[in-house]
C-alpha positions as CSV (number, residue, x, y, z in Angstrom):
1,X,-12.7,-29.5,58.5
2,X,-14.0,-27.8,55.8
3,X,-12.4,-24.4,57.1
4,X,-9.4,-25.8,56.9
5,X,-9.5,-26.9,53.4
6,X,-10.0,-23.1,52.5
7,X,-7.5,-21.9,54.8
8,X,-5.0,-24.1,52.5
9,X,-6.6,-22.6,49.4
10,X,-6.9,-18.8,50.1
11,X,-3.1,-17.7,49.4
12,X,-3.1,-19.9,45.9
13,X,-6.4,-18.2,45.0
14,X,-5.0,-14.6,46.1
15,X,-1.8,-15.6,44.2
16,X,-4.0,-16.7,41.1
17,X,-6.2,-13.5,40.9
18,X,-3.2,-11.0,41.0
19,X,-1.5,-13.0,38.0
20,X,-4.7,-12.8,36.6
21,X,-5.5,-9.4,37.1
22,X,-1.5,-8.5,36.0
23,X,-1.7,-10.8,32.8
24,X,-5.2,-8.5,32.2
25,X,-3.1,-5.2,32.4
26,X,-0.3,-5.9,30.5
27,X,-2.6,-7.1,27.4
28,X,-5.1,-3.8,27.8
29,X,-2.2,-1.9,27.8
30,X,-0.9,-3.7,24.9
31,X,-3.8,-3.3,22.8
32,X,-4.0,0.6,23.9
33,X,-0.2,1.1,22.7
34,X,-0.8,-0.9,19.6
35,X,-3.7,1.1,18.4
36,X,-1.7,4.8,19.0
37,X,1.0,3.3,16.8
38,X,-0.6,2.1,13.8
39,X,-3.3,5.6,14.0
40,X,0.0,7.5,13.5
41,X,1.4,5.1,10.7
42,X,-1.8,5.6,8.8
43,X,-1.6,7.4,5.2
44,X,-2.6,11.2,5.5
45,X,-5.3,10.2,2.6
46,X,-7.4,7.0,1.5
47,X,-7.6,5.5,-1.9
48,X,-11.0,6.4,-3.8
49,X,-10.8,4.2,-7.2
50,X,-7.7,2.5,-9.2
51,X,-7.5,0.6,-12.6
52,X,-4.9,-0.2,-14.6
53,X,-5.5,-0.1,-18.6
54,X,-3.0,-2.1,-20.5
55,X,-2.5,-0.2,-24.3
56,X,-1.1,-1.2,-27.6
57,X,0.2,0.8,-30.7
58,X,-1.7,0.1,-34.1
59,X,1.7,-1.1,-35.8
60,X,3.7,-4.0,-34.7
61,X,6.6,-2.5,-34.1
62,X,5.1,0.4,-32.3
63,X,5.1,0.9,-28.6
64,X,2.3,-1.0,-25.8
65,X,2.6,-0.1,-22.2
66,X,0.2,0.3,-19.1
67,X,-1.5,3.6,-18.0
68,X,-2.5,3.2,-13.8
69,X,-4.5,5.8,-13.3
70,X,-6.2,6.4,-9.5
71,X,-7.4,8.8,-7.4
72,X,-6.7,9.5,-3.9
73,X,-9.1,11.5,-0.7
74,X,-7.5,15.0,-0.5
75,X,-4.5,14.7,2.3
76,X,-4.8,16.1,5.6
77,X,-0.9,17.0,5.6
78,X,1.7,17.7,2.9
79,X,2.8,14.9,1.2
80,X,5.0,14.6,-1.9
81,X,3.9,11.4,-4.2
82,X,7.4,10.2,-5.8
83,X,7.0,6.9,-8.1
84,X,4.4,3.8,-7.8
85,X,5.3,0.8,-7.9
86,X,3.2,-1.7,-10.1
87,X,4.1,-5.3,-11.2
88,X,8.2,-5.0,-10.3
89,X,8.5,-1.7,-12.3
90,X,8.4,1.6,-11.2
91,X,7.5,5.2,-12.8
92,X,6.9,9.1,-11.9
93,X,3.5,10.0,-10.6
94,X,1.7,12.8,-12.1
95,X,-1.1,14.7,-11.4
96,X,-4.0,15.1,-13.8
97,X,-5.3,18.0,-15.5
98,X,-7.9,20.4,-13.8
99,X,-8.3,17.1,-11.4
100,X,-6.0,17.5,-8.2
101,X,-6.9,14.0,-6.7
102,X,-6.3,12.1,-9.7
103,X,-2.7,10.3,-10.6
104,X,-1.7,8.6,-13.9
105,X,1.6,6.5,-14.0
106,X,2.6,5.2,-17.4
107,X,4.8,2.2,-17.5
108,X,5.7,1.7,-21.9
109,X,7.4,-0.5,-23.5
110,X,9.2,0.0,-26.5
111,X,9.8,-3.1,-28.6
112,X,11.6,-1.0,-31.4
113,X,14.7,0.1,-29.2
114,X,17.8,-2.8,-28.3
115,X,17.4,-2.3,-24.6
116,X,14.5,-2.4,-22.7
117,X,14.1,0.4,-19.8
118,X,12.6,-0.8,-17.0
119,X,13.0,1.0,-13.7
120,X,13.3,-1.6,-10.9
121,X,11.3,-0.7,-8.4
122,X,11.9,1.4,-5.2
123,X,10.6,0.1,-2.6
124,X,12.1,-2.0,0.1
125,X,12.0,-5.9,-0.3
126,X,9.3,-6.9,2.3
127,X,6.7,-4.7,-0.3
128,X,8.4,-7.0,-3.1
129,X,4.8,-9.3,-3.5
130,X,2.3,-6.1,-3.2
131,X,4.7,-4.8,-6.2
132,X,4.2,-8.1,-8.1
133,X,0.0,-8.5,-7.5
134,X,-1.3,-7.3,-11.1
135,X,-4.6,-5.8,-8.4
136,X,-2.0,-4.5,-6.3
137,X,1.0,-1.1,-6.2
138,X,3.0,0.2,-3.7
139,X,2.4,4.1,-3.8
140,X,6.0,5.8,-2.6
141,X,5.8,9.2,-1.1
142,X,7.5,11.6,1.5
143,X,5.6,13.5,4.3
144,X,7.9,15.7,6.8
145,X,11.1,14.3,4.8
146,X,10.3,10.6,5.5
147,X,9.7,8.1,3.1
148,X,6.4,6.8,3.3
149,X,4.4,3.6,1.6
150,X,0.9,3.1,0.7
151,X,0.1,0.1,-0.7
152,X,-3.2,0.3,-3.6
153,X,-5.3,-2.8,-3.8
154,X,-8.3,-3.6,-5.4
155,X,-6.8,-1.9,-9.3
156,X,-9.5,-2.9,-11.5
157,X,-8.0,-4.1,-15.0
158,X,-9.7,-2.7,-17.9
159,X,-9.9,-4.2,-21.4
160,X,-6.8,-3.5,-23.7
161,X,-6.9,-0.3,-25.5
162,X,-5.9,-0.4,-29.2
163,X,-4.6,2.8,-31.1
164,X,-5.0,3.4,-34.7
165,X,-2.3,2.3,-36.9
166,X,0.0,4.5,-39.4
167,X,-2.2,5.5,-42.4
């Protein structure tokens, strides 16, 4: 009797383990494709340091503004920085002085002129909430002609710097 009971049961536990053992292949292979993909989606470089440093003018109706500056691991392929994005405006990146790795983007404001110019920024809408973060950008640049993204986190915000006024 009891051979007969396992007779019934072989085929549905031979069926089981081969679903099983499918169900097992399809997710390794899964996981294997998913981790090539994002290794080549990675930034050619890593970010090092970031703060932002929110300025004003000594006169009232002098210009205030934000400097971001940040620096960057040297890239292991040629890349082209183009703009950063930083709380829904963007601006030109530019290299430092005698310091490769390190970037400065200046966002002013200019309370004197009749029309503010804000650049809206660049990048596509699904990087719209990194852009508005006040610890977070969206770093734009092109690698082999393609547009690339890098989004900055952790941009340590500094006390307000204060110029001298007009003598």
């Amino acid at each position: 009797m009891g051979g007969m009971i396992w007779s019934k049961r072989m085929p549905g536990i031979i069926n089981s383990r081969a679903v099983y053992s499918t169900l097992l292949f399809v997710i390794l292979v899964a996981c294997a494709t998913g981790k090539d993909a994002s290794q080549t989606l990675a930034a050619p470089f890593e970010l090092i340091w970031a703060n932002a440093e929110p300025w004003v003018s000594g006169t009232s109706d002098g210009p205030s503004g934000m400097r971001l500056r940040f620096e960057l691991t040297p890239p292991s392929a040629t890349v082209r920085f183009k703009s950063l994005c930083y709380m829904q405006q963007s601006a030109p990146v530019s290299r430092r002085p005698n310091r490769p790795d390190e970037f400065s983007v200046n966002y002013e404001y200019k309370p004197a002129s009749s029309q503010l110019q804000f650049k809206a920024c660049a990048a596509p809408d699904f990087w719209q909430n990194e852009t508005s973060q006040p610890d977070q950008a969206v770093l734009i640049y092109e690698q082999d002609g393609v547009e690339n993204y890098f989004v900055i986190k952790d941009i340590v915000l500094k006390p307000v710097l204060a110029y001298p006024g007009r003598q």
